[in-house]
N, C-alpha and C positions, 0 to 999 in steps of 0.2 A: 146910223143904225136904224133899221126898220124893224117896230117891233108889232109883235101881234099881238092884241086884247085879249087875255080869256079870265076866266072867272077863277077864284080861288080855288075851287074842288078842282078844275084842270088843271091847274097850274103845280101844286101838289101829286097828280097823280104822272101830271109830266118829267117832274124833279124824282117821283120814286123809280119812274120805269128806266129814266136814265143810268142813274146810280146801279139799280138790279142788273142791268145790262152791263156797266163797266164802263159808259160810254163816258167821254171827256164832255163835262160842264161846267159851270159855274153863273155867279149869281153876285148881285149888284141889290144893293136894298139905299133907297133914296126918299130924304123925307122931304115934308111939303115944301120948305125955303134952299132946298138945293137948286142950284145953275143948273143944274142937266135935268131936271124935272119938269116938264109942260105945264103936270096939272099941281094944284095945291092938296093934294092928298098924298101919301106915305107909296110906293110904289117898290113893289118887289119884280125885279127880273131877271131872268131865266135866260143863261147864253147855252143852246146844245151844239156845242163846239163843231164836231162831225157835220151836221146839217148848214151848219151856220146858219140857225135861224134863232130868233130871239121874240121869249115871250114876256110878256107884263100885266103883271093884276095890278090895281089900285086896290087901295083900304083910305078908308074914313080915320082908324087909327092906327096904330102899329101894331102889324099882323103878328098873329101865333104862332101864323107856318112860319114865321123868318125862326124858329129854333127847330125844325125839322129838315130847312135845307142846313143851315149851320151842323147838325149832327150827322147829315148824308154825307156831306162833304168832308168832313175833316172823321169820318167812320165813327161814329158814337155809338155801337147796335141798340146801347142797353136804352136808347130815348125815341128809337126810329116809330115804335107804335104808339108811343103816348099822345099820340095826338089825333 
């Protein structure tokens, strides 16, 4: 899988425009001592099914946005702006 770097504020506004859209995704969240992890940081990623292309933030710790894709995904509205 070839993924692409972006920073957290993209990475969140790529996961909402998907969801707003309807578009098929999903999301893989991997902490620093997992086998499929390169780096040793906490790494959130982003499959847009349709495109097939695949993004990834790092985090130093365990991100916040990981409860904002968890609520897009499984349709939570009442959590979608708390963040």
């Amino acid at each position: 899988m070839n993924l692409i770097e972006i920073n957290r504020e993209e990475i969140v506004k790529r996961v909402r425009e998907l969801a707003d859209a309807k578009k098929k995704w999903h999301f893989h969240f991997l902490t620093p001592n997992c086998i499929f992890n390169n780096k040793e940081k906490f790494a959130l990623i982003l499959e847009d099914e349709e495109k097939k292309e695949s993004y990834v933030c790092y985090f130093n710790e365990q991100p916040e946005e990981l409860k904002i894709f968890e609520n897009l995904l499984y349709k939570r509205p009442e959590d979608f702006d708390s963040y």
